[in-house]
C-alpha positions as CSV (number, residue, x, y, z in Angstrom):
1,X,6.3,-55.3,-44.6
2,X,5.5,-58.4,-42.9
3,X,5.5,-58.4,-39.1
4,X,8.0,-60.4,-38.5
5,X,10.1,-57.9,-41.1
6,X,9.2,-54.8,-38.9
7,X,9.9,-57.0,-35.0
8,X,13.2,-57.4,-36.7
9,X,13.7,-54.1,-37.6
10,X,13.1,-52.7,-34.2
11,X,15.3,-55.3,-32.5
12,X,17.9,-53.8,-34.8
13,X,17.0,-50.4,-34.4
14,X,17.2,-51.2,-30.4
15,X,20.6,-52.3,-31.0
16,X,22.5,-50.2,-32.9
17,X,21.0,-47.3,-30.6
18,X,22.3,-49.1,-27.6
19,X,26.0,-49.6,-29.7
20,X,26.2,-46.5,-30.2
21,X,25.2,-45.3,-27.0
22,X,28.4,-48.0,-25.7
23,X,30.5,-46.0,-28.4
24,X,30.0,-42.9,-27.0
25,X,30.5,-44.0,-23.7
26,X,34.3,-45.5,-24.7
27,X,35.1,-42.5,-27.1
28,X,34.8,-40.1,-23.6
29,X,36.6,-42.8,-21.8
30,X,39.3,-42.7,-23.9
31,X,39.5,-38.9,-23.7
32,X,39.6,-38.6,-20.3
33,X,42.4,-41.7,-20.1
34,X,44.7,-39.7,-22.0
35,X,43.7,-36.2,-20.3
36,X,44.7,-38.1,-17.4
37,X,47.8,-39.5,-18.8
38,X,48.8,-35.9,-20.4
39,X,48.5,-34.3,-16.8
40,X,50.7,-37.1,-14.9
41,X,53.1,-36.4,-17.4
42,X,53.1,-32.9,-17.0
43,X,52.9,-32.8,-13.0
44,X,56.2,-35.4,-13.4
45,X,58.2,-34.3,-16.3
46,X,57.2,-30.5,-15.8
47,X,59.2,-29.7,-12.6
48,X,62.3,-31.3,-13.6
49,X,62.4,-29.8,-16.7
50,X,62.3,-26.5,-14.7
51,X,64.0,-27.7,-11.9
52,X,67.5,-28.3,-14.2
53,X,66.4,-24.9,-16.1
54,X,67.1,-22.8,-12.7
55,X,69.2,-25.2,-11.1
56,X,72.0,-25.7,-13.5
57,X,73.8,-22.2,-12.8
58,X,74.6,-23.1,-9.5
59,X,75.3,-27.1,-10.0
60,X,77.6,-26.0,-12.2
61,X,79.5,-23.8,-9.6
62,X,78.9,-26.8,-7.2
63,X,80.6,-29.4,-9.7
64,X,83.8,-26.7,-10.1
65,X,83.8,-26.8,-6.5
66,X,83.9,-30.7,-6.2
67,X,86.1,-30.9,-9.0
68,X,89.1,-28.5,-7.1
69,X,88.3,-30.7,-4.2
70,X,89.0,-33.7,-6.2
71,X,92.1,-32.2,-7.6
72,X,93.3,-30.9,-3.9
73,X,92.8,-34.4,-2.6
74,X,94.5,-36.0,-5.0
75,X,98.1,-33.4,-4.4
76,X,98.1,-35.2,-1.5
């Protein structure tokens, strides 16, 4: 191997240590982006979900109760 063979070879070496060392670095990046992502979308979509869970009983006795409004404003 000549010298400027092995110069070579380390430059490359160098490199593709620091590309993967930039690789790494975007992989967790990514990770954490859609960690990120998953929790806003569970802190946003999560209570409302639950919200109409125990809520609809009673906005469904609250829509009967505009409804016979509706229909007593209307008799007049």
């Amino acid at each position: 191997m000549t010298p400027e063979e092995k110069v070579l070879l380390d430059r490359t070496l160098k490199l593709s240590e620091e590309n993967n060392k930039i690789l790494l670095d975007l992989r967790k990046s990514v990770r954490l982006a859609f960690l990120w992502g998953l929790m806003k979308f569970v802190l946003i979509v999560g209570p409302l979900i639950l919200g109409y869970i125990y809520l609809e009983p009673y906005l469904g006795s609250y829509m009967d109760t505009i409804k016979s409004a509706q229909e007593l404003l209307q008799g007049f």
